[in-house]
C-alpha positions in Angstrom: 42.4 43.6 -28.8 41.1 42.8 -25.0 43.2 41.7 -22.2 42.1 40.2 -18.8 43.6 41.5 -15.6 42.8 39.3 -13.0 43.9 39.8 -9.0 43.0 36.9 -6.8 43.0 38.0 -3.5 42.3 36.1 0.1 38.9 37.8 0.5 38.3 39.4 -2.7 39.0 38.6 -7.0 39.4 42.0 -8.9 39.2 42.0 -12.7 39.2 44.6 -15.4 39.0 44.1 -19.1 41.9 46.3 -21.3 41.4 47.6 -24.6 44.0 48.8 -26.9 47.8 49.6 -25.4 46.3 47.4 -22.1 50.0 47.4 -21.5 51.2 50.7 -22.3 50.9 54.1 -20.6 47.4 55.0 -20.6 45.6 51.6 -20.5 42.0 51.8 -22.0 39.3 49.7 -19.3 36.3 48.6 -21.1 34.7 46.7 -18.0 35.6 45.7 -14.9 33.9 43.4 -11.6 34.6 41.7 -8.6 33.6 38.6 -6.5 34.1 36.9 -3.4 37.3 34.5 -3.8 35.8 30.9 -3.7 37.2 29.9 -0.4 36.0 26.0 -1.1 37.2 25.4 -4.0 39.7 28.4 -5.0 41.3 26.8 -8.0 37.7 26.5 -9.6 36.6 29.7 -8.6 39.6 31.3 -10.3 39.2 29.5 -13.5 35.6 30.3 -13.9 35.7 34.5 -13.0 38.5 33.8 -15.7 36.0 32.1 -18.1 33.2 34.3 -17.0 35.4 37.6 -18.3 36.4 35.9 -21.3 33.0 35.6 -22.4 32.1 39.2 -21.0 35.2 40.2 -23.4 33.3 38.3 -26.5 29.8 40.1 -25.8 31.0 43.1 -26.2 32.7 42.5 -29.9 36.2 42.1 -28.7 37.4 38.9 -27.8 40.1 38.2 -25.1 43.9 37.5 -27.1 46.0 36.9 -23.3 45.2 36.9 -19.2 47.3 37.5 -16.9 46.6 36.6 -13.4 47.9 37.5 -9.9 47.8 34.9 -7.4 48.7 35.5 -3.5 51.0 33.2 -1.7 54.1 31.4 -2.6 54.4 32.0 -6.7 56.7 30.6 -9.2 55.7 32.8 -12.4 58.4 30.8 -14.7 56.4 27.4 -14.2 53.0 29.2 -13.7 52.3 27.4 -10.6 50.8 28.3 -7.1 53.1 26.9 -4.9 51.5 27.6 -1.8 49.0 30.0 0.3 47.8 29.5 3.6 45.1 31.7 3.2 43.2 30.1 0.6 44.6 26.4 0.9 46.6 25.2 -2.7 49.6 23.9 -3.2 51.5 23.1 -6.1 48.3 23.6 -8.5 49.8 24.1 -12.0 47.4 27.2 -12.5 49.2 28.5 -15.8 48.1 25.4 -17.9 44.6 25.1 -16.1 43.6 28.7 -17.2 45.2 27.9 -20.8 43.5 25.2 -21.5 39.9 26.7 -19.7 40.5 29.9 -22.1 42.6 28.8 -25.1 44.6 32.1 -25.4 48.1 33.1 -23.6 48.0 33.2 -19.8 51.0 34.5 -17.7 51.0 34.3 -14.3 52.4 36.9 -11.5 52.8 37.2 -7.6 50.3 39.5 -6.6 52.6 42.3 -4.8 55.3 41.8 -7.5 52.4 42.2 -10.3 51.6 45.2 -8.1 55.0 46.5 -8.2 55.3 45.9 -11.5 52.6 48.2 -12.4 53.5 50.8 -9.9 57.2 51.2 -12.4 55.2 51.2 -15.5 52.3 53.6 -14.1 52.5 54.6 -10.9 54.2 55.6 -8.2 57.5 54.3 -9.3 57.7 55.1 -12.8 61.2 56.2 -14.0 62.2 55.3 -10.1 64.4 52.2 -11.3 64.7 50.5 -8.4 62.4 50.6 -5.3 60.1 48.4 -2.7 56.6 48.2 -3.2 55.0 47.4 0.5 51.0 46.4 0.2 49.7 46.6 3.9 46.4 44.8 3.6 44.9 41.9 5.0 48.4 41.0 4.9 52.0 42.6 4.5 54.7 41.6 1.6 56.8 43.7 -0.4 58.3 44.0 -4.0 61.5 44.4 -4.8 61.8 46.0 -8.3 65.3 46.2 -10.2 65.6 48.3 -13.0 61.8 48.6 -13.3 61.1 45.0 -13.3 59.9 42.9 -9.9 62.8 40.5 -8.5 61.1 36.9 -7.5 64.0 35.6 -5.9 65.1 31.8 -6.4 62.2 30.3 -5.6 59.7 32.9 -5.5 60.2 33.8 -1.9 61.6 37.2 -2.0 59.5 40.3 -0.1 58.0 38.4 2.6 58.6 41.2 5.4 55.6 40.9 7.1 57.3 37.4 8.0 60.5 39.5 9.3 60.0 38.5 13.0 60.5 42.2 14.8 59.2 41.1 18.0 60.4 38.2 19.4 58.4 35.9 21.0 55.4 38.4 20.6 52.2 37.0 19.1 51.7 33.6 17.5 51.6 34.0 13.1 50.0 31.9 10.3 53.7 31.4 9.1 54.5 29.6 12.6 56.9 32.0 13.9 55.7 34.4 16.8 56.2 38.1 16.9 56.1 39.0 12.5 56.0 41.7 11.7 52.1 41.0 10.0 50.8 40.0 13.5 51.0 43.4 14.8 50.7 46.0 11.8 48.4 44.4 9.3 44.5 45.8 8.9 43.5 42.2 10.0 45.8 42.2 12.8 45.0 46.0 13.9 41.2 44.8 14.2 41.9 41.9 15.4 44.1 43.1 18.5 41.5 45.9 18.9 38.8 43.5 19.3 35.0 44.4 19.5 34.9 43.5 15.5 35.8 46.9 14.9 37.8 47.5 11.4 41.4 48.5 11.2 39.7 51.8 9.6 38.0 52.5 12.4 41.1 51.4 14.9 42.8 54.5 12.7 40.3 56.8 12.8 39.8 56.4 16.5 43.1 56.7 17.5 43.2 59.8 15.6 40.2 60.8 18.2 42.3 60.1 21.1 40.9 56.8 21.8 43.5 55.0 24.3 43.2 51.6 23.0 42.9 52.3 19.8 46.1 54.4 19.7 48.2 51.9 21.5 47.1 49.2 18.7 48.2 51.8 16.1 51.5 53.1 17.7 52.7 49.4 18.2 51.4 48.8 14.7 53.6 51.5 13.6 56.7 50.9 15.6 56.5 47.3 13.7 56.1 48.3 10.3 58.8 51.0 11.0 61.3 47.7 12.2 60.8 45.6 9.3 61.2 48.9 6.6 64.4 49.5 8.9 65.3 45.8 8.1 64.7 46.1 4.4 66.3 49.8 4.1 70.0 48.6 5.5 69.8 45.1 3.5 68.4 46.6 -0.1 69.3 50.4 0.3 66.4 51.8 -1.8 65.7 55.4 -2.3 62.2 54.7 -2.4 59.5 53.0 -0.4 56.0 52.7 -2.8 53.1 51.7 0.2 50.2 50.3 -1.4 47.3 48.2 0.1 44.7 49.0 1.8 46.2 50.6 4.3 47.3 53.0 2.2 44.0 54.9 2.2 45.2 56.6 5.0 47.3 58.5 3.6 49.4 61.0 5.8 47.8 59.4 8.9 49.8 56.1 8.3 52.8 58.0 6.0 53.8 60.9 8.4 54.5 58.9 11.5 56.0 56.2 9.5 58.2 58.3 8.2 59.5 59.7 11.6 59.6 56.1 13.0 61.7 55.0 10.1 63.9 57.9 10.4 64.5 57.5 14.1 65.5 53.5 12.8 68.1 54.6 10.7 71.0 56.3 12.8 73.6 57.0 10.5 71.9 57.3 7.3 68.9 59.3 5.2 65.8 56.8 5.2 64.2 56.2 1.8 61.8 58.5 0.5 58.0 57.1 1.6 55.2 57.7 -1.5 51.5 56.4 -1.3 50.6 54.2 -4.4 48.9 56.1 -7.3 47.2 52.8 -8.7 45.3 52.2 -5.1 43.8 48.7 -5.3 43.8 48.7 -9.0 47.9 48.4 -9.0 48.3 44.4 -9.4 45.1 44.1 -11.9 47.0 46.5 -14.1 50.1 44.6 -13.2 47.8 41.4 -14.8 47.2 43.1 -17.6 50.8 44.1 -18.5 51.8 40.2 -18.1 49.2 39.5 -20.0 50.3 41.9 -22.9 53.5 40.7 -22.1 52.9 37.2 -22.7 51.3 38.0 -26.1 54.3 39.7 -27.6 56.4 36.4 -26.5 58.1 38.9 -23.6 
């Protein structure tokens, strides 16, 4: 049995093909690619990477029985539709039943950061955890909420927006239409961004680190805003654990140390949540994909 794993990102369209137990423990990856999300026609571009790993599944003498897909934006995974993305333009676009009837096998569809999360409770860092937040700090920020191991959508498939919690107000202008979100200051594409000179949020981290002053007062503010908006989300949800996932997340102790301390200077009058640094990396919501997709197989 194969199953298709499929994270359509912004930028970027990460795919692996699962073997046996795709959803279980140890999941078996018999291939996996990538390519450049199809920024004129995204709906297309999705359907045929989806198509194209089918067939990859077929070649190599096990065809494809489910997909599961992770789509970023507004998602409703009940009705399988997009609802919306700025980033990449849809609205509304039905995409469970497109990719059905393009492949002709099961197709379940997940938010990216909640598929994420998902897999983080069955694999990662949140296994036997319960409950948690999963944060992805990428080109973006959004967060998953996970309840007794499984992610929380909210009513309409809003839930986890943080990097929409506005933590400084009337600060700097946001996609959303709000000023001062919390994703305007401590997103990689905002880090490089405020930086300027076309220099990678990477870069803006590792230059800080140097002693660069520019550099470390986009880093500090970025930071100070990420620290606000898990303040936020600590006294509303009261988890005991914070998964950070993304890109951003590569950096490891130089983005989780001073996090830490910033979030624990937030919270007065109570412990902050423990912080952990995803064990799935980028893979987390592709494996998420692939656990819908087993998922949607056995009828779950």
């Amino acid at each position: 049995m194969t199953l298709i794993g499929l994270d359509v990102g912004g930028t970027t369209m990460k795919a692996a093909l699962f073997g046996e137990d795709a959803g279980g423990e140890d999941p078996q990856i018999l291939a996996s690619e990538s390519r450049p999300t199809d920024r004129a026609d995204p709906v297309g571009g999705v359907l045929d990477f989806a198509a194209h790993l089918a067939a990859r599944a077929a070649s190599l003498g096990s065809p494809a029985r489910a997909a599961g897909i992770a789509l970023l934006g507004i998602v409703d995974e009940a009705s399988g539709t997009a609802v919306h993305s700025a980033n990449v333009g849809w609205r509304d676009v039905p995409i469970r039943r497109l990719a059905r009837e393009r492949l002709g096998i099961p197709v379940a569809i997940g938010h990216d950061v909640r598929t994420g999360g998902l897999a983080e409770a069955v694999l990662g860092a949140g296994r036997g955890a319960g409950d948690f937040v999963f944060v992805a700090v990428g080109t973006g920020i959004a967060a998953a909420l996970i309840l007794n191991g499984a992610p929380y959508p909210g009513t309409v498939g809003w839930s986890g927006e943080i990097g929409h919690v506005v933590v400084r107000p009337g600060g700097e202008p946001c996609a959303c239409g709000n000023r001062g979100c919390v994703e305007t200051y401590a997103s990689a594409a905002a880090i490089s961004r405020r930086h300027g000179e076309g220099v990678p949020a990477e870069e803006v981290i590792a230059r800080a680190g140097r002693g660069e002053e520019k550099a470390g007062r986009v880093w500090a503010e970025a930071l100070d805003c990420l620290a606000d908006g898990l303040a936020m989300t600590t006294l509303l949800m009261d988890p005991g654990l914070v998964v950070v996932g993304g890109g951003l997340a590569r950096a490891g102790d130089t983005l989780l140390a001073p996090l830490e301390a910033r979030l624990a200077a937030r919270l007065k009058f109570r412990d902050p949540p423990r912080l952990l640094r995803t064990r799935l990396d980028d893979q987390a919501a592709v494996r998420g994909a692939a656990i819908l997709a087993r998922r949607a197989l056995d009828g779950g």
